[in-house]
DOVEX-449523 format. One record per residue (C-alpha): residue in three letters; x, y, z. Coordinates in nm, 4 decimals. Example, Ala and Ser with C-alpha at 12.3 -4.5 7.8 and 13.67 -1.06 7.14 Angstrom:
<kebas>
+-----+----------+----------+----------+
| res |       xx |       yy |       zz |
+-----+----------+----------+----------+
| ALA |   1.2300 |  -0.4500 |   0.7800 |
| SER |   1.3670 |  -0.1060 |   0.7140 |
+-----+----------+----------+----------+
</kebas>
This chain:
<kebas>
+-----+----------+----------+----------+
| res |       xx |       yy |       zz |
+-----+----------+----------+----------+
| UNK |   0.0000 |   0.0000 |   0.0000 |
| UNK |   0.1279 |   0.3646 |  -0.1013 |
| UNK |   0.0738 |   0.6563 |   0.0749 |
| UNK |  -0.0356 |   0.9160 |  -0.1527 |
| UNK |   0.1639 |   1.2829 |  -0.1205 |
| UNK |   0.0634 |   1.6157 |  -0.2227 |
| UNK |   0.3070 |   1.6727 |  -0.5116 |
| UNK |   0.2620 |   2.0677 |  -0.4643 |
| UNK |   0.4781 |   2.0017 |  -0.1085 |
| UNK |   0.8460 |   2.0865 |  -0.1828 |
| UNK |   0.8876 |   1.8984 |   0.1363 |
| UNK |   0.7071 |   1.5523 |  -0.0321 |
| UNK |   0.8032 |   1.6223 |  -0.3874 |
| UNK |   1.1569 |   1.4344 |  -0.3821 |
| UNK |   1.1137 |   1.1868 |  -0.1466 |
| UNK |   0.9381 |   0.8424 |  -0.2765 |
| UNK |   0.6433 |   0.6874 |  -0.1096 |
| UNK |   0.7432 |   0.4346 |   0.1574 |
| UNK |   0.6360 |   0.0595 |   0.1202 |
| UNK |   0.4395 |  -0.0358 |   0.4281 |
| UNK |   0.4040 |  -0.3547 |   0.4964 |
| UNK |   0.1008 |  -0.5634 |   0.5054 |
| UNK |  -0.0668 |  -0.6104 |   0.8323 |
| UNK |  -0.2151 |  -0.9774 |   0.8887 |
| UNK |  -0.4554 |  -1.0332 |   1.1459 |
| UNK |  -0.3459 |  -1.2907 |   1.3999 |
| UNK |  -0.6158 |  -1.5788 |   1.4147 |
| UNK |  -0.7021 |  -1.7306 |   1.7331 |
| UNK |  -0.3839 |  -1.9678 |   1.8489 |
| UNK |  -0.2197 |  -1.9026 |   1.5168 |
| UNK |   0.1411 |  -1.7737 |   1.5944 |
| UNK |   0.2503 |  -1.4245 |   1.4992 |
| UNK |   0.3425 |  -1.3513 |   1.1495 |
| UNK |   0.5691 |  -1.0644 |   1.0512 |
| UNK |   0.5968 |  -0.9509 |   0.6900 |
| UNK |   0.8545 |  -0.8187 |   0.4683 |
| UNK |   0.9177 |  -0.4567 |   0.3964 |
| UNK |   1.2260 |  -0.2639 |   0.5090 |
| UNK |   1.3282 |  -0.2579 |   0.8822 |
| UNK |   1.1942 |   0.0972 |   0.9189 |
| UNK |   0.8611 |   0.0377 |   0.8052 |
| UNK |   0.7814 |  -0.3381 |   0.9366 |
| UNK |   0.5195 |  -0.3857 |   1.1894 |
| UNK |   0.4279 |  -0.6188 |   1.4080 |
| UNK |   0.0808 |  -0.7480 |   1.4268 |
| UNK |  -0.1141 |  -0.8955 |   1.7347 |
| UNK |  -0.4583 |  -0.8128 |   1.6730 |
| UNK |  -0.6614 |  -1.1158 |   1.7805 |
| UNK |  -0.9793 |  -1.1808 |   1.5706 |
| UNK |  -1.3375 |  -1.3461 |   1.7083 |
| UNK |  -1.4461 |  -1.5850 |   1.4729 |
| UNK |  -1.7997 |  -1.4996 |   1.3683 |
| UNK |  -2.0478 |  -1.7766 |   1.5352 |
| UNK |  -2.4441 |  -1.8966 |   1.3617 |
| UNK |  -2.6347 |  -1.5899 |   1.4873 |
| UNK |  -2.8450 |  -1.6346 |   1.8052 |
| UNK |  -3.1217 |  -1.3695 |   1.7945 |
| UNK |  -3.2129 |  -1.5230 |   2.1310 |
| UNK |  -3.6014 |  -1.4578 |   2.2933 |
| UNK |  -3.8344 |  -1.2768 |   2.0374 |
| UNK |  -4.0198 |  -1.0358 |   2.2381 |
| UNK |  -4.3659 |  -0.8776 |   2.1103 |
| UNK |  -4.3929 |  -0.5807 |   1.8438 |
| UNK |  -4.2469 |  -0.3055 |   2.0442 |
| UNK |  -4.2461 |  -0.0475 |   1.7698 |
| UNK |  -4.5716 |   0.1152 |   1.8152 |
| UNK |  -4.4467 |   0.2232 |   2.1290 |
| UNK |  -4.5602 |   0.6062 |   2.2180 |
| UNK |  -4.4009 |   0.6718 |   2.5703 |
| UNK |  -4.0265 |   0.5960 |   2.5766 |
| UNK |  -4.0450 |   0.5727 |   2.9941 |
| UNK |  -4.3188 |   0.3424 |   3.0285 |
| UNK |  -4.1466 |   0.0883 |   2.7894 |
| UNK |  -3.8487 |   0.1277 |   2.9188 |
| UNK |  -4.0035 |   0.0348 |   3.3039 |
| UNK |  -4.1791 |  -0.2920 |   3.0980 |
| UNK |  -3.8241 |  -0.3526 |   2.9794 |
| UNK |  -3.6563 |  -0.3266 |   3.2827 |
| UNK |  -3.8874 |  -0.5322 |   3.4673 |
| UNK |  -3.8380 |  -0.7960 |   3.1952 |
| UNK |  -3.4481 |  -0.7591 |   3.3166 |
| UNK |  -3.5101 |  -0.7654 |   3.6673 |
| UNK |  -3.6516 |  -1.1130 |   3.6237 |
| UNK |  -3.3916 |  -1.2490 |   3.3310 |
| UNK |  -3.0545 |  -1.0837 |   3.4432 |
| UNK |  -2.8791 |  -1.2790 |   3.6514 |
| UNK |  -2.6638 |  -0.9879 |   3.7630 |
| UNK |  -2.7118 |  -0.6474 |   3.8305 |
| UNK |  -2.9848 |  -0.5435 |   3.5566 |
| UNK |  -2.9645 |  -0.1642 |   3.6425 |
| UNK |  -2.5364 |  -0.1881 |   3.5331 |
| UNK |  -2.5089 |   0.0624 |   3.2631 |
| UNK |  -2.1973 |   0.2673 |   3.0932 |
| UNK |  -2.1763 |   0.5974 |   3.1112 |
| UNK |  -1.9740 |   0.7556 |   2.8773 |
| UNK |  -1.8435 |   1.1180 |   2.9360 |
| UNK |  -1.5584 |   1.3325 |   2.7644 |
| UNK |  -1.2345 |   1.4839 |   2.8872 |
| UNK |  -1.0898 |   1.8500 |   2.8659 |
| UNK |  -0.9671 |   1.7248 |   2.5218 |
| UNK |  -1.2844 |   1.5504 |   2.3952 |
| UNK |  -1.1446 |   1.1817 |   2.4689 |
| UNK |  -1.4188 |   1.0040 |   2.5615 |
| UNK |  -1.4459 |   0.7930 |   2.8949 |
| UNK |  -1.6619 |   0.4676 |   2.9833 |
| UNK |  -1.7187 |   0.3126 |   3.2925 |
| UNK |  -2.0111 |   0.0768 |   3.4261 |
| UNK |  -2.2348 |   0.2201 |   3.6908 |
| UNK |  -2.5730 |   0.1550 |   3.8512 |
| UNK |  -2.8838 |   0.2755 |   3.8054 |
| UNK |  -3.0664 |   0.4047 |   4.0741 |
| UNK |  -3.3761 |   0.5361 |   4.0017 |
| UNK |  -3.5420 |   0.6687 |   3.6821 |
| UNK |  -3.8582 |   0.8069 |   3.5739 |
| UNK |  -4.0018 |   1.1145 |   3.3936 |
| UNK |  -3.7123 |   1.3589 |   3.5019 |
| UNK |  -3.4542 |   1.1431 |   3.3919 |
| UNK |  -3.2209 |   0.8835 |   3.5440 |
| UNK |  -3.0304 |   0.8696 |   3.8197 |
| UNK |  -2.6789 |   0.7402 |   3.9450 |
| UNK |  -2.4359 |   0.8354 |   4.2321 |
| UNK |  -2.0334 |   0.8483 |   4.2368 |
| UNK |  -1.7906 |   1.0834 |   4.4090 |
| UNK |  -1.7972 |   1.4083 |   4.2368 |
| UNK |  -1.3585 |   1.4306 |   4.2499 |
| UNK |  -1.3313 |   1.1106 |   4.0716 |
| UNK |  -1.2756 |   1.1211 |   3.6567 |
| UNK |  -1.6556 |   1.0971 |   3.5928 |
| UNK |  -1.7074 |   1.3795 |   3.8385 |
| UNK |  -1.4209 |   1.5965 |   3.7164 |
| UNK |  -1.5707 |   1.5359 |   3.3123 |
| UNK |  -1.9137 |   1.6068 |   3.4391 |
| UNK |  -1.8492 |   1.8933 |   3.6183 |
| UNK |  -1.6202 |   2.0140 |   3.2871 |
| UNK |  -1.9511 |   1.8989 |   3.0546 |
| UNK |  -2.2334 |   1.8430 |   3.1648 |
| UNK |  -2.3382 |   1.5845 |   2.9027 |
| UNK |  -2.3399 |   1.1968 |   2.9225 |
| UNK |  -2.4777 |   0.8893 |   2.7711 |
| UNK |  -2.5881 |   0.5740 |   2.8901 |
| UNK |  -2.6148 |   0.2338 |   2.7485 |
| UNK |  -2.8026 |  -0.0513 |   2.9127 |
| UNK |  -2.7812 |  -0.4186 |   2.7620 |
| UNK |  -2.9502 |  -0.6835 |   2.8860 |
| UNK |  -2.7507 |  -1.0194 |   2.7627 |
| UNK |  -2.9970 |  -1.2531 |   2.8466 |
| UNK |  -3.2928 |  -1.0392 |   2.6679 |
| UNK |  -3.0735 |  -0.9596 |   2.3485 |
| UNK |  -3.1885 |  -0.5944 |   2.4239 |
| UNK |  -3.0613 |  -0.2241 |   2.4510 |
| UNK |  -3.1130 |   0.1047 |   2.5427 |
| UNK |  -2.9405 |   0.3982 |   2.4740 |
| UNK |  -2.9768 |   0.7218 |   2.6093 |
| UNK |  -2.7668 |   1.1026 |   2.5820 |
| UNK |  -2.8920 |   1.4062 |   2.7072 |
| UNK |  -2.7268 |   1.6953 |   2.9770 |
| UNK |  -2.6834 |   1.6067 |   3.3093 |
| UNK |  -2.7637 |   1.8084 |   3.6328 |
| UNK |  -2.7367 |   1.7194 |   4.0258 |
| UNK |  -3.0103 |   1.5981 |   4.1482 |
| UNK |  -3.0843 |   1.7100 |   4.5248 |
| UNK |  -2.8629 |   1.6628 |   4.8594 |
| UNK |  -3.1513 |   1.5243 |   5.0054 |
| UNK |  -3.1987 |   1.2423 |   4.7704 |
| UNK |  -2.8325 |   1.2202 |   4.7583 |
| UNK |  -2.8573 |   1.1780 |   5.1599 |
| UNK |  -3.1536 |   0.9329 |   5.1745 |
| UNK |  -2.9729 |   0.6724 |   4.9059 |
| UNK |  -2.6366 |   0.6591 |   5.1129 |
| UNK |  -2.7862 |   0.6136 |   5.4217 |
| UNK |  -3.0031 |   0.2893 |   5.2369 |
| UNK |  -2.5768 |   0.1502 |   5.1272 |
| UNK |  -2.4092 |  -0.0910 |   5.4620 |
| UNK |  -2.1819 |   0.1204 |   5.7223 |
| UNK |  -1.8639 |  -0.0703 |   5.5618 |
| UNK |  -1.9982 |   0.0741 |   5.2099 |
| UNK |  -2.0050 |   0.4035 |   5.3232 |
| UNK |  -1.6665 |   0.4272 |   5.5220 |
| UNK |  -1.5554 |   0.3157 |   5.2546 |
| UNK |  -1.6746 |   0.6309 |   5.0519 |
| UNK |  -1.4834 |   0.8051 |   5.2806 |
| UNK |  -1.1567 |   0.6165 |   5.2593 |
| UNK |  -1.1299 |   0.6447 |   4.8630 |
| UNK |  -1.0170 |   0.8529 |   4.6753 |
| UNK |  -1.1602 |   0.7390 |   4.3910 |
| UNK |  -0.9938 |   0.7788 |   4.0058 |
| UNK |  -0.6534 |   0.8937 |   4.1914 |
| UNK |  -0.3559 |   0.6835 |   4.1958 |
| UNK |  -0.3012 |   0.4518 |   4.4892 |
| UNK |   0.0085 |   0.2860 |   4.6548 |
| UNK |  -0.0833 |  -0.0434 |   4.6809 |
| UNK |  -0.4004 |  -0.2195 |   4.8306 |
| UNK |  -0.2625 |  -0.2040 |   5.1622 |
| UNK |  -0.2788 |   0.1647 |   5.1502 |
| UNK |  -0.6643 |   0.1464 |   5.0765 |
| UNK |  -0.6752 |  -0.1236 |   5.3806 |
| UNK |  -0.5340 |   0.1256 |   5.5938 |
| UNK |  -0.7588 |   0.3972 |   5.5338 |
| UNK |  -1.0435 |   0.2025 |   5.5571 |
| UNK |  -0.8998 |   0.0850 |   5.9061 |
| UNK |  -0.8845 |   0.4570 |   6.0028 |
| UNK |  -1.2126 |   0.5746 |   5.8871 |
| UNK |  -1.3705 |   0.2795 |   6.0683 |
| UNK |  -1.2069 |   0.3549 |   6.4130 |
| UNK |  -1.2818 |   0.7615 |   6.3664 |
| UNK |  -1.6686 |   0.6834 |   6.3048 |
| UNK |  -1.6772 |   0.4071 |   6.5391 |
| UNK |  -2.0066 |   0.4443 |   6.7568 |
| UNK |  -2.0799 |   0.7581 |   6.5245 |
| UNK |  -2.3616 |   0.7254 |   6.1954 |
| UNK |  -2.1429 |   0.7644 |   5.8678 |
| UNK |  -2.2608 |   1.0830 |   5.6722 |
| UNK |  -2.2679 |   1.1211 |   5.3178 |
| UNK |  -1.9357 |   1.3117 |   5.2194 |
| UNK |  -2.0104 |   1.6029 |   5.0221 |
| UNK |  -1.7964 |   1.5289 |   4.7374 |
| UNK |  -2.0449 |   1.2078 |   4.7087 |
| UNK |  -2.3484 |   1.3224 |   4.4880 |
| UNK |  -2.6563 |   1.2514 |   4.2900 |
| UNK |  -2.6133 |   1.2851 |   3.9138 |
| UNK |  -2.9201 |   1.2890 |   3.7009 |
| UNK |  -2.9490 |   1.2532 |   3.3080 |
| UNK |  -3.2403 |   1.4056 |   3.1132 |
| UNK |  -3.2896 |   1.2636 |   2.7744 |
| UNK |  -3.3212 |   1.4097 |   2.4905 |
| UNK |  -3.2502 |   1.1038 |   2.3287 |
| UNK |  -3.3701 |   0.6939 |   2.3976 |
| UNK |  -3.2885 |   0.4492 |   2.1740 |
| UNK |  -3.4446 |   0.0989 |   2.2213 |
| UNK |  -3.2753 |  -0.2210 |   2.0494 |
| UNK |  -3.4004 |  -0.5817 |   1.9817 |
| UNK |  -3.2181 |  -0.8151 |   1.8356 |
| UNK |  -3.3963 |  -1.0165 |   1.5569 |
| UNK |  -3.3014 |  -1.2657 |   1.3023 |
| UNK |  -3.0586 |  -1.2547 |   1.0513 |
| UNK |  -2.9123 |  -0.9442 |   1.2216 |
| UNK |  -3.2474 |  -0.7510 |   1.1162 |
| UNK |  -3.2785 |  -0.5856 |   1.4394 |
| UNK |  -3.5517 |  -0.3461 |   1.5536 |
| UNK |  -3.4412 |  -0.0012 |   1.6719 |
| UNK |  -3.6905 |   0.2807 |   1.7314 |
| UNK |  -3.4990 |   0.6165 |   1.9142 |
| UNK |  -3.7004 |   0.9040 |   2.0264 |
| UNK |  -3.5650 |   1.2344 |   2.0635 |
| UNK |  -3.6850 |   1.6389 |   2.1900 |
| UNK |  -3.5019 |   1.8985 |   2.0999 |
| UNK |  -3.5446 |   2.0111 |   2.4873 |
| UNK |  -3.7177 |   1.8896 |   2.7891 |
| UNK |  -4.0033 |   2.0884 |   2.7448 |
| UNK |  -4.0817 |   1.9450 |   2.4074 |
| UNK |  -4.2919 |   1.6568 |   2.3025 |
| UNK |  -4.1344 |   1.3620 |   2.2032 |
| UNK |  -4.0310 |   1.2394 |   1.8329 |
| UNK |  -4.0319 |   0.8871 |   1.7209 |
| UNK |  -3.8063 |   0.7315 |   1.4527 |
| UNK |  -3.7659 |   0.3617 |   1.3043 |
| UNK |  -3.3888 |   0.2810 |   1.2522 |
| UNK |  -3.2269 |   0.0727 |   1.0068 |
| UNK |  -3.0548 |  -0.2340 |   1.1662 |
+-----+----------+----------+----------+
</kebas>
């Protein structure tokens, strides 16, 4: 393969167009293959390819499409989850950006959701907190494995109150929340004994003492302006329907997707 130069460059215009070699893909428990080309411009390849597999479009759920309230299906969907998923049905990544725009996923759980938007908690100095509080935007995706479904969902994000922020850490167990005090989550760490240790410290400074929320612990809430919903079907022929507002205040649009 050539790279192609802009002959009006006098800094391109004399030089010829390196050969690069040709990457190969490294199957499953084939060895590593290196190819010719000179020693400047040969790479190494270990990219490991997944072998596609006969296409499982697993349970076939009922017609959702003619949907008209993007909340109430998505409680009838998460029910369906809370009865399938073996784990954790309310994990979802949120993604957020950096200072330079490099975006950042993480799982999280979902706490509580409804009308004004959905809900999660985390300790407003960690990365997530820092991005947030540098843009105020996020998306979520929840997938549901054993359902073959999921949702996706963007919109800005804003706190949601101290007092709901109070009344869900008080619900999490006393070593849960001295344990909110003892990390300092998203910054770098010694070693695990150095987490031990703080945890050993905050436990004998609260001892006999309730364990308050910290305040850098808070309640993050993202309003939609977007949910997509996503059901696998045969043949990869999925069903997507996404419906988006141009603001809160606005009613709601809905759109069929291509697969």
């Amino acid at each position: 393969m050539e790279r192609t130069h802009n002959q009006s460059s006098p800094n391109l215009r004399d030089h010829p167009a390196p050969q690069l070699s040709t990457v190969t893909m490294v199957r499953y428990h084939s060895e590593e293959i290196v190819n010719g080309g000179s020693p400047r411009d040969r790479c190494r390849s270990t990219m490991t390819e997944f072998p596609d597999k006969p296409f499982d479009p697993g349970p076939q759920a009922p017609d959702f499409t003619g949907a008209t309230d993007p909340f109430a299906l998505f409680a009838a969907w998460m029910a369906e989850a809370e009865r399938a998923e073996p784990n954790d049905p309310n994990a979802m990544a949120l993604a957020t950006v950096d200072g330079e725009g490099l975006p950042n996923v993480r799982m999280v759980l979902l706490k509580a959701y409804g009308p004004e938007g959905f809900i999660f908690y985390t300790n407003s100095e960690s990365a997530k907190g820092t991005e947030l509080a540098g843009n105020l935007k996020a998306a979520l995706l929840l997938h549901w494995k054993s359902l073959h479904r999921q949702v996706r969902i963007r919109g800005p994000v804003e706190l949601a109150s101290e007092a709901d922020a109070d009344a869900y850490f008080a619900t999490r167990s006393r070593e849960s929340r001295v344990g909110a005090w003892a990390s300092q989550q998203s910054r770098p760490l010694a070693s695990r004994a150095a987490l031990e240790e703080g945890v050993e410290r905050y436990t004998a400074e609260l001892a006999g003492r309730d364990v308050a929320r910290p305040s850098y612990w808070k309640s993050y809430r993202v309003v939609p302006l977007e949910i997509e919903f996503w059901h696998s079907r045969p043949h990869r022929l999925h069903d997507r329907i996404v419906f988006r507002r141009p603001s809160i205040d606005a009613p709601w649009v809905k759109t069929r997707l291509y697969p």
